[in-house]
N, C-alpha and C positions, 0 to 999 in steps of 0.2 A: 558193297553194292556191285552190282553184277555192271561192267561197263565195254563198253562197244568204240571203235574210235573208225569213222565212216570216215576212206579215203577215195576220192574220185580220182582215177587214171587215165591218162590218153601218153601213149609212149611211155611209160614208167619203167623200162627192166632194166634200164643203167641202175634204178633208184630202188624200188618196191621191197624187195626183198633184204636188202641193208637197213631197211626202214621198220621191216615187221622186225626182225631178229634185235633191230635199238631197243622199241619199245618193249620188245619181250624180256630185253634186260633190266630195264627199269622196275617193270610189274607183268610178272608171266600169268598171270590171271586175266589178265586184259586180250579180250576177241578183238579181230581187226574183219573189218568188212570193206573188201578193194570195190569201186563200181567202175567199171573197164567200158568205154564207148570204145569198142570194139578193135583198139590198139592193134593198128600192122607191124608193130613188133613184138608181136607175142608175150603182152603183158600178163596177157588173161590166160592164156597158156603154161608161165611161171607160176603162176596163185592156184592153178586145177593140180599142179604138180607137186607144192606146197601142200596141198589139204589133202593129199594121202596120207601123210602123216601127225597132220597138224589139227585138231576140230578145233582149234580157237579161230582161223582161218575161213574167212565166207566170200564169196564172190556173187555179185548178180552184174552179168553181161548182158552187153546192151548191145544192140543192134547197128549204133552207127552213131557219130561225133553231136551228140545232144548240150553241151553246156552243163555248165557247173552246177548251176539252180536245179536242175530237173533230177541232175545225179545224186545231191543231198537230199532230197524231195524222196525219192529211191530207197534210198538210203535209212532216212530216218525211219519211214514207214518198217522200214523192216526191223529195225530196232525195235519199235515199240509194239509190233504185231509179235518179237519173239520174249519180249518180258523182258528188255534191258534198261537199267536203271538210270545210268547216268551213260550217255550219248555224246561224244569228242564227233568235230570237225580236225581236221588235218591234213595240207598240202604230204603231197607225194613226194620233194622233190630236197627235202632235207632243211627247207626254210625254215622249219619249229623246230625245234629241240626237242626230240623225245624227253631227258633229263626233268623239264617244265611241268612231266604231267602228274607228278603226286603234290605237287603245289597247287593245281587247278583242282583236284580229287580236296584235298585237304578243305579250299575256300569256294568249293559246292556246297559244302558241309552246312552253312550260312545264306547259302545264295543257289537263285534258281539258272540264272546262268554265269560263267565266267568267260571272259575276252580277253585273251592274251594281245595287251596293246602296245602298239610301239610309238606310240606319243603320250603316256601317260607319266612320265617321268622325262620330258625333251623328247629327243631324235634316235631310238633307238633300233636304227638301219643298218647295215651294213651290204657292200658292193652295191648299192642303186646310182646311178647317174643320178645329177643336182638336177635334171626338168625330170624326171620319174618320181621325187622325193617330194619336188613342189606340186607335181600333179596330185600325189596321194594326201600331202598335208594338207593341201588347199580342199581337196574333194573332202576332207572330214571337217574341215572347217565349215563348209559352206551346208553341210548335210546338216550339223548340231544349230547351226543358224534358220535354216530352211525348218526343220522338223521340229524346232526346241530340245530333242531328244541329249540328257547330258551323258552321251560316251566321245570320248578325244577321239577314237580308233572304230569307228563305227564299219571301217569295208575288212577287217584281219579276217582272218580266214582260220586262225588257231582260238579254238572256244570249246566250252563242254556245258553243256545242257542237263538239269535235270528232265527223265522224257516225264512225268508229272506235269512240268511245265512249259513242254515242247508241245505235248497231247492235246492243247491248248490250239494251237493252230491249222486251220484246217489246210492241207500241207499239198490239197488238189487245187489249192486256188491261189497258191505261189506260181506268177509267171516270167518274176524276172530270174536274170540267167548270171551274169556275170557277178563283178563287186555291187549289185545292185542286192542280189540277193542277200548280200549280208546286211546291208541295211535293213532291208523290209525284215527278216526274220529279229532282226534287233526290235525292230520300229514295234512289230504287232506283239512281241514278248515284253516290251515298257507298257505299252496301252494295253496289255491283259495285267500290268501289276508288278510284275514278275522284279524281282529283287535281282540286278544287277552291279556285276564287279569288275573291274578292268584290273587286271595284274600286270605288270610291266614285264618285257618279253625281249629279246635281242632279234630281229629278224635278219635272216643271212638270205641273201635273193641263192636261187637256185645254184647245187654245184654242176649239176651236167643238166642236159637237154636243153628245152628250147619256151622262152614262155609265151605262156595264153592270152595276154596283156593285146586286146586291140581297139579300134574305135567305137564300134559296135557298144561296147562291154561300158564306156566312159560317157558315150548317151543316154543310152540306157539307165543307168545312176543319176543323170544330171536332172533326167525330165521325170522318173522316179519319186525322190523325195518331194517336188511339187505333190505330185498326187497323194503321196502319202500328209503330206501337208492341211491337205484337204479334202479328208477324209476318204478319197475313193477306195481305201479297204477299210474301212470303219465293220463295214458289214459282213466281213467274209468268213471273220470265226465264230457268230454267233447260233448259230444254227448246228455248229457241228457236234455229232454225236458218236459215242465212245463204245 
């Protein structure tokens, strides 16, 4: 299956390029699509210098520091406007294993999407501080309680979509940004149906730069699942057309 693995960028060139060349080891058939909000250190500048020699290599640059949601929202659409089959999420920044992703290809095979989660088997963190580990356990706790939705790991950010069942969401009417976004696309992919897997994953917090993690990002999640709770997107992918 032809598969895509959309990574959003801001400051990435300690990382990007050690990342595509991981992945390329694991499965050199696999397109990487960077989405660069406009990185002053010449993220998007490394990836245009990349794809002279590289077409598995895509870039769409963005005009200025938009958020996570908006970037995969980006993203996706592009994937599924160029005919890609199966569709990965993936931090820039070396937190997922490349090595992980013929194990997620292998259990799409069954399933419309897979979650590389790091509570589905205990605590499987590594380098986060003890109030960053209870913020994120508690926030999946409190999400699966708030939505009924049964995934441990509902904010991971490492996942692979079939786009069949991504094509599913109308992806104009995704407005949250942070780890909120991973919920809501979890949320409206359970209530379309969609066959759901969580794999067990070792998460290693980032080895260089600086992270994205702020308050903004942890409201926005908390007052989220309410809504989603109560139907306020009940209605948003019914209308859309292919």
């Amino acid at each position: 299956m032809k598969t895509i693995i959309v990574i959003p960028t801001y400051n990435e060139i300690e990382n990007i390029e050690k990342l595509i060349n991981s992945i390329h080891q694991v499965n050199d058939s696999i397109h990487v699509l960077v989405v660069d909000d406009n990185s002053p250190d010449g993220t998007a500048e490394q990836i245009k210098s990349l794809q002279k020699t590289d077409d598995r290599i895509h870039l769409i640059l963005r005009q200025a520091k938009m958020g996570l949601g908006t970037a995969y929202c980006e993203g996706f659409a592009y994937a599924l406007n160029n005919n890609f089959d199966v569709i990965f999420e993936m931090d820039a920044d070396f937190s997922h294993d490349p090595a992980m992703i013929p194990k997620f290809l292998d259990e799409l095979n069954n399933n419309d999407l897979v979650i590389g989660s790091r509570y589905i088997t205990g605590v499987n963190v590594v380098n986060w501080p003890l109030s960053r580990l209870i913020l994120s356990y508690g926030a999946n706790m409190y999400t699966r309680f708030i939505t009924g939705m049964p995934i441990k790991d509902a904010t991971g950010g490492f996942k692979c979509f079939k786009a069949e069942a991504l094509s599913n969401i109308n992806l104009s009417t995704i407005k949250s940004n942070g780890y909120g976004f991973q919920i809501e696309m979890n949320y409206r992919l359970w209530k379309h149906g969609a066959k759901i897997k969580e794999i067990p994953i070792i998460f290693i917090d980032r080895r260089s730069g600086v992270s994205k993690m702020n308050k903004s990002i942890i409201w926005e999640a908390i007052f989220l699942v309410w809504k989603l709770r109560f139907g306020f997107h009940s209605h948003l992918d019914k209308e859309i057309s292919h």
